[in-house]
C-alpha positions, 0 to 999 in steps of 0.5 A: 495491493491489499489482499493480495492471496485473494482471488481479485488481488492474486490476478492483479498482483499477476498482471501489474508485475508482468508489466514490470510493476513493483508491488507491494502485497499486503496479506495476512500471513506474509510467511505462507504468502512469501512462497507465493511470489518467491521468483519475482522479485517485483513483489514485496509481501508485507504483513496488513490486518484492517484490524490492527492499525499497527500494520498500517505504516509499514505496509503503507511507507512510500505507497502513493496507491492503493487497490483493494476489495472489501474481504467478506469477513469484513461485513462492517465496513465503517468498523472494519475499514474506515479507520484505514481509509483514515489513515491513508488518507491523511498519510497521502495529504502529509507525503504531499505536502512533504514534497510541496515543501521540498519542490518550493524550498529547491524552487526557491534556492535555484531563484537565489543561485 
């Protein structure tokens, strides 16, 4: 959940862990946003700035989905949020086909047993 302190995200954030999902919250400022989710521990605060790609492999590692809505201070969102989208996109292609691979070489060695 990206901007997970917002109005949207916060509700969302809410909601999945009530339903027992584990979340990881990406916000700008993870020590002020800890306190937030202090008592679920359902909740994994990450520090996310669409600004800075160095944030983007950690808060992104073993994530398969991704909710998020335009902040407002992002008024240029080829600029501001594209290269993220980039990213995550290719991340997803390369977690795929890691697990195509592993599912086709455990395939194989039980073709073989």
């Amino acid at each position: 959940m990206l901007g997970a302190t917002g109005n949207i995200g916060f509700s969302v954030v809410q909601t999945l862990t009530e339903h027992g999902v584990a979340v990881r919250a990406g916000v700008s400022n993870p020590e002020k946003s800890k306190a937030l989710w202090e008592d679920n521990s359902l909740v994994d605060v990450m520090h996310f700035d669409f600004l800075d790609s160095s944030t983007f492999p950690d808060t992104l590692e073993g994530v398969t989905k991704v909710f998020f809505v335009r902040p407002p201070q992002l008024s240029t969102p080829k600029e501001d949020m594209f290269p993220f989208l980039h990213f995550f996109k290719s991340a997803i292609y390369r977690s795929c086909a890691i697990r195509l691979f592993n599912w086709r070489r455990e395939k194989s060695s039980h073709a073989s047993s």
